[in-house]
DOMIVO-8860 format. One line per 3 residues: their letters; for each residue x, y, z of C-alpha. Coordinates in Angstrom, 1 decimal. Last residue first. Example, Ala and Ser with C-alpha at 12.3 -4.5 7.8 and 13.67 -1.06 7.14 Angstrom:
2
sa) 13.7 -1.1 7.1; 12.3 -4.5 7.8
end
This chain:
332
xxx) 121.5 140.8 109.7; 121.8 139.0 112.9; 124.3 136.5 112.4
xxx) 123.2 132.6 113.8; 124.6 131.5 116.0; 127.1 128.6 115.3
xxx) 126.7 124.7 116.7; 124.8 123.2 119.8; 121.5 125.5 119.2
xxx) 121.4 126.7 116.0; 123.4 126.9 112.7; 125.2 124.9 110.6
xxx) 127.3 126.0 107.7; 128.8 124.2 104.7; 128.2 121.1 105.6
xxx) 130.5 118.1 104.1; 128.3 114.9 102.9; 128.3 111.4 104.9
xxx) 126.0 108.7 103.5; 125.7 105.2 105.3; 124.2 101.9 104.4
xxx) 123.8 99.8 107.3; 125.2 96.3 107.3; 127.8 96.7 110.2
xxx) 124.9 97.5 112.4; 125.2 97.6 115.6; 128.8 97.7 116.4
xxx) 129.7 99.4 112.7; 126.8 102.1 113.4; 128.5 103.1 116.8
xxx) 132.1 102.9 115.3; 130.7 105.0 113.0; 129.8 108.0 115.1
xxx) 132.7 108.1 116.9; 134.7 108.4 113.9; 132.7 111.6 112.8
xxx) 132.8 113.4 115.9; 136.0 115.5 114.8; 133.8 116.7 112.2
xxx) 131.7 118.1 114.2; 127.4 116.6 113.8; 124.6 116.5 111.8
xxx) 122.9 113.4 112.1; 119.8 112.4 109.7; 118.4 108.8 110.4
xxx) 116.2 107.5 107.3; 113.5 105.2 108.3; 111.3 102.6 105.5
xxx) 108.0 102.8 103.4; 108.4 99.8 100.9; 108.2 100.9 97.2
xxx) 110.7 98.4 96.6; 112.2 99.8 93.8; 112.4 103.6 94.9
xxx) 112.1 102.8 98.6; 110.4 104.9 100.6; 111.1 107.3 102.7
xxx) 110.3 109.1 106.6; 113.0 111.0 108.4; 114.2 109.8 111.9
xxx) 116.0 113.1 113.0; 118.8 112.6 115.5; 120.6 114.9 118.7
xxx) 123.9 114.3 119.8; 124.9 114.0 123.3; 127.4 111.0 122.2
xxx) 126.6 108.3 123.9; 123.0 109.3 124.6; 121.8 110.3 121.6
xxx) 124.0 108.3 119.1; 123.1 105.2 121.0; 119.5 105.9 121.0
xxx) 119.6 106.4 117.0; 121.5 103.2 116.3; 119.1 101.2 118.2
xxx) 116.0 102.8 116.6; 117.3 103.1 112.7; 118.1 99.2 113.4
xxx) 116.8 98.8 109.8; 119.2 100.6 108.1; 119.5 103.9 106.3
xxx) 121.9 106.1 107.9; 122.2 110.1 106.3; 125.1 111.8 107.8
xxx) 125.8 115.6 107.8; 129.2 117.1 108.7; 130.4 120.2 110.6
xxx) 133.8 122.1 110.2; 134.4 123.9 113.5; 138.0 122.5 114.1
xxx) 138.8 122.6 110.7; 137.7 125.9 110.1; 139.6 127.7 113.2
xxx) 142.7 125.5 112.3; 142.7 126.3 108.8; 141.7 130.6 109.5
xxx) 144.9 130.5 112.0; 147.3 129.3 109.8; 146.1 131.3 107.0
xxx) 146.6 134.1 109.2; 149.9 133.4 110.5; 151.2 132.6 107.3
xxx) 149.4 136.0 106.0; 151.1 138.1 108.5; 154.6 136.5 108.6
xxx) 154.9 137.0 104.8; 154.3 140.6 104.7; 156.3 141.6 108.1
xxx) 159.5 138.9 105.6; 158.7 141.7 102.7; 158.8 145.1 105.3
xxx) 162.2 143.3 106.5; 163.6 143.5 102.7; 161.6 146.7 102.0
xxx) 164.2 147.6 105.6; 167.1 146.0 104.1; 167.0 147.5 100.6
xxx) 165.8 150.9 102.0; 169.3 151.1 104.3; 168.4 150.2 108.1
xxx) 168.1 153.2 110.6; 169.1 151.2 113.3; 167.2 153.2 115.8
xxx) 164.8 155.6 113.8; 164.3 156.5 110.0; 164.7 153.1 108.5
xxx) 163.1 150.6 110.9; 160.6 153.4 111.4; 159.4 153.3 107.9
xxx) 159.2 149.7 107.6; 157.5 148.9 111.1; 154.6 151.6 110.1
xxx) 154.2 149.8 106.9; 154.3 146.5 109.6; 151.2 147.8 111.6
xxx) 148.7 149.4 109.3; 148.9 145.8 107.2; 148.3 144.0 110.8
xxx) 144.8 145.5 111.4; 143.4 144.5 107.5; 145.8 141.4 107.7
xxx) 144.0 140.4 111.2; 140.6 140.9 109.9; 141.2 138.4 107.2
xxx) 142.1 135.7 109.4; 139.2 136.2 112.0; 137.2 136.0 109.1
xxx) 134.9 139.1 108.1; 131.0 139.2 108.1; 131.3 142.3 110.4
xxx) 130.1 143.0 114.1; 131.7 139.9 116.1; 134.5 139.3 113.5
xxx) 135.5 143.0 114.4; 135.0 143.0 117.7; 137.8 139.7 117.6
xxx) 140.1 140.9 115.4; 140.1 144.4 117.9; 140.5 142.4 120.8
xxx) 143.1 140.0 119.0; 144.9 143.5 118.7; 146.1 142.7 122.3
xxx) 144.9 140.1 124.6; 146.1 136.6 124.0; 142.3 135.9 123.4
xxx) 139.6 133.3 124.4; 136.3 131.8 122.5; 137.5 128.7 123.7
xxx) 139.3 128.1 120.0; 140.4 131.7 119.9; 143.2 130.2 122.0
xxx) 144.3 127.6 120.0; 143.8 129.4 116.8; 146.4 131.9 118.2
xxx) 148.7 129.5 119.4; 147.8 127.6 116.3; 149.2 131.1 114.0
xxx) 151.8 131.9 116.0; 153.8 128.5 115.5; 153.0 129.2 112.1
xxx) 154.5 132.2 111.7; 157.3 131.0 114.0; 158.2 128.2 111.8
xxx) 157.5 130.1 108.5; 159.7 133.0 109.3; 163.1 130.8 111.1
xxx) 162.9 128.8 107.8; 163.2 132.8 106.1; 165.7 133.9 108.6
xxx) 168.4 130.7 108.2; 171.5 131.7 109.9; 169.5 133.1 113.4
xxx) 167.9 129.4 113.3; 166.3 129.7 117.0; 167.5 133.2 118.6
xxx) 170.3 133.5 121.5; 170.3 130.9 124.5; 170.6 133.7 127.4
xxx) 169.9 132.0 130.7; 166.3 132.8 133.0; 166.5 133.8 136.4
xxx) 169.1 136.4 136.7; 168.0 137.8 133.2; 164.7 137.7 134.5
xxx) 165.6 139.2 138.2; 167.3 142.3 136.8; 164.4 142.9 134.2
xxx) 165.1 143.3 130.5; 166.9 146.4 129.6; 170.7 144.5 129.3
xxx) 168.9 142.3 126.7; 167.4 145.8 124.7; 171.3 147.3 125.0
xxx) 173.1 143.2 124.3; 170.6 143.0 121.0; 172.0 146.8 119.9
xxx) 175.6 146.5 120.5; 175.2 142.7 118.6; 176.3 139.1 119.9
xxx) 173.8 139.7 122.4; 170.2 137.7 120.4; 167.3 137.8 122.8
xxx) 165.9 134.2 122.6; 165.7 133.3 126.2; 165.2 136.8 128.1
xxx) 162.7 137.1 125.6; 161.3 134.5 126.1; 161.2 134.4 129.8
xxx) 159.5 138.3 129.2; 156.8 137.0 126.8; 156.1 133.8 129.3
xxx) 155.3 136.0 132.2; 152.8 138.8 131.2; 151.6 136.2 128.3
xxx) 150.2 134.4 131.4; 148.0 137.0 132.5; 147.3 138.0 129.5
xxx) 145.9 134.9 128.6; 143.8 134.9 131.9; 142.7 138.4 130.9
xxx) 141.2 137.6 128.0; 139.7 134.5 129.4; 137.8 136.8 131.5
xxx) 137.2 138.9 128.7; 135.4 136.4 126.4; 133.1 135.9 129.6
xxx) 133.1 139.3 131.1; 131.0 141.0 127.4; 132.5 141.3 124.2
xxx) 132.5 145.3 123.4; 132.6 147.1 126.9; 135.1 144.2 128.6
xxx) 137.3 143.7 125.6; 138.0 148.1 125.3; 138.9 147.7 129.3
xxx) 141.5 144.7 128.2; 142.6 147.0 125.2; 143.8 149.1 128.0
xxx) 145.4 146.9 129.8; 147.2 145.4 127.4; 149.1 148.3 126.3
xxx) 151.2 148.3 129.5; 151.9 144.1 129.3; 153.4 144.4 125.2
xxx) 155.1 148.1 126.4; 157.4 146.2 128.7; 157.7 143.0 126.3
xxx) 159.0 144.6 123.4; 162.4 145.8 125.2; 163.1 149.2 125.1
xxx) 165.5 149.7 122.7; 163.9 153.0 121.5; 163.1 152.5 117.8
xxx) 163.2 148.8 116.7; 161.8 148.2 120.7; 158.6 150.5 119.9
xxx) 158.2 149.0 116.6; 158.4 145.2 118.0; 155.9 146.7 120.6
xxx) 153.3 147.8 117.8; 154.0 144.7 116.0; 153.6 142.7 119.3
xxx) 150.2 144.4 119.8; 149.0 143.0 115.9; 151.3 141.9 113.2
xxx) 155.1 140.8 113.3; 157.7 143.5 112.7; 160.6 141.5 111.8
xxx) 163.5 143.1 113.6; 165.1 139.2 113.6; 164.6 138.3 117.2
xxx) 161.3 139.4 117.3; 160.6 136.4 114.5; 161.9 133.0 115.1
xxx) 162.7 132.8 119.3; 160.3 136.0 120.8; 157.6 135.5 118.2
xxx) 157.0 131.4 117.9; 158.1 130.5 121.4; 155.1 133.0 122.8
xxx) 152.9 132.2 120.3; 153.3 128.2 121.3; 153.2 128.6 124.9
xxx) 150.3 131.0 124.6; 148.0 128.8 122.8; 149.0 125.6 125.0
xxx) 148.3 127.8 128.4; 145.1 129.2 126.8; 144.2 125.3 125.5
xxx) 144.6 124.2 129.0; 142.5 127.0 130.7; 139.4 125.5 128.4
xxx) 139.9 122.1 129.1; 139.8 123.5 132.8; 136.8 125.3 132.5
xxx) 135.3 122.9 130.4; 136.3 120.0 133.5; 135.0 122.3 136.2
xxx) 131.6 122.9 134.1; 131.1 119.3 134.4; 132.2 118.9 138.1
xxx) 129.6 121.5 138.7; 127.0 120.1 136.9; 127.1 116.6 138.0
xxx) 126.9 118.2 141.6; 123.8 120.7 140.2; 122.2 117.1 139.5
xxx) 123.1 114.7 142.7; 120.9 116.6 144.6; 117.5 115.7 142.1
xx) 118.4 112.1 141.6; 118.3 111.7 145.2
end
């Protein structure tokens, strides 16, 4: 009986990761999508990565970003599929998916149309999306610096959010992502080595094509590119180490066996019952060594608290765990 009801449990396990998983996608690209199309895209800042490269493409052309954003996607979408294998690509493509729709609603949203140029790239969006969706102009359009940081960082968890279930928005995340894989580089760093190339490019063509800004405007833009970039990064980097930080608890207390089941099986953590002595005493007595997440800290002593609230507890920050249940380890 037990034996049926297994690949069952499995299933509806895997069901509920899957869905967790397709959660955190829709939260990731909800909050990227709000962050570049209301605070940043709206203000000729060329942000990093693919929408850069579109924000460039709409600074010249007035094509709106969002036609070349879905194009260009697919072929980083093959380059995802040769370099990290159908399971990071699968999600890959699920972000994209939805980026396909939310980019253009936000844009058709936050497009500003009380200039020549704003009205050409909001008159180039598709018939049925500005139909569909009504015009509410950019989010703080008198305060460009506030409007920076709050879409930087709104970027910057979307991102994290995503990269979280080992997902992607598509994009230049690829190329952050195969090159985090390969190199002993952050995810954060390796998106200011990409995103660098990007916004010098978004400078020069802010001044020599479409609205052909003055220097001073376009160093000025080139300065906000430079800021966006390393908020969004930093951003990202915090919520990816946070999330992954592990700890290490030592328990010393005699219901070592109690406290060790409950960790086990409550929590699907595994325990090592070390041997000591006591230093006064001399009496031999049973150490329990748990290295866990962070986030499962709280669970953890609420456990020892119920069973023991006597036990004397250590808890030490881990620089890096590796092995089954936590990080691989990097083949050198």
């Amino acid at each position: 009986m037990t034996a049926e009801k297994t690949p069952v449990v499995k299933r509806k396990k895997s069901t509920m990761l899957l869905l967790r998983d397709l959660l955190f996608i829709f939260l990731g690209v909800a909050s990227y999508t709000v962050g570049w199309t209301a605070f940043i895209l709206s203000q000729d800042v060329t942000s990093g990565g693919l929408a850069g490269i579109t924000t460039i493409i709409q600074i010249a052309t007035n094509i709106p970003a969002t036609i070349p954003y879905n194009l260009i996607n697919v072929g980083l979408l093959v380059i995802s599929l040769i370099f990290l294998g159908w399971k990071f690509s699968l999600k890959t493509i699920i972000g994209v998916l939805m980026l396909a729709v939310t980019i253009p609603v936000g844009q058709a949203l936050f497009t500003p149309t009380d200039t020549t140029r704003g009205l050409e790239i909001y008159n180039n969006l598709p018939g049925f999306i500005r139909d569909s969706v009504h015009n509410i102009g950019p989010m703080l359009q008198n305060e460009p610096f506030v409007a920076l940081i709050i879409g930087s960082i709104l970027c910057g968890l979307g991102l994290g959010f995503v990269f979280s279930v080992n997902g992607s928005t598509g994009g230049t995340d690829v190329v952050v992502a195969i090159i985090n894989k390969y190199k002993n580089v952050s995810l954060g760093r390796a998106m200011i080595m990409v995103d660098s190339c990007i916004i010098t490019t978004g400078c020069l063509v802010s001044h020599y094509m479409g609205p052909q800004f003055p220097w001073p405007v376009a160093l000025g833009k080139l300065a906000f590119s430079v800021v966006e970039i390393v908020v969004v990064a930093q951003t990202l980097d915090f919520f990816m180490n946070s999330n992954r930080q592990s700890v290490q608890f030592f328990i010393f207390s005699l219901k070592y066996e109690e406290i060790n089941e409950a960790i086990t099986k409550r929590l699907g953590r595994g325990c090592t019952i070390l041997n000591a002595e006591g230093g006064y005493s001399r009496k031999p007595a049973k150490v329990l060594m748990v290295i866990a997440r962070k986030n499962m800290s709280v669970p953890i002593y609420r456990i020892i608290n119920k069973i023991d609230p006597k036990a004397f507890v250590s808890e030490g920050r881990v620089r890096g765990v590796y092995g089954e249940g936590f990080d691989a380890l990097d083949k050198k």
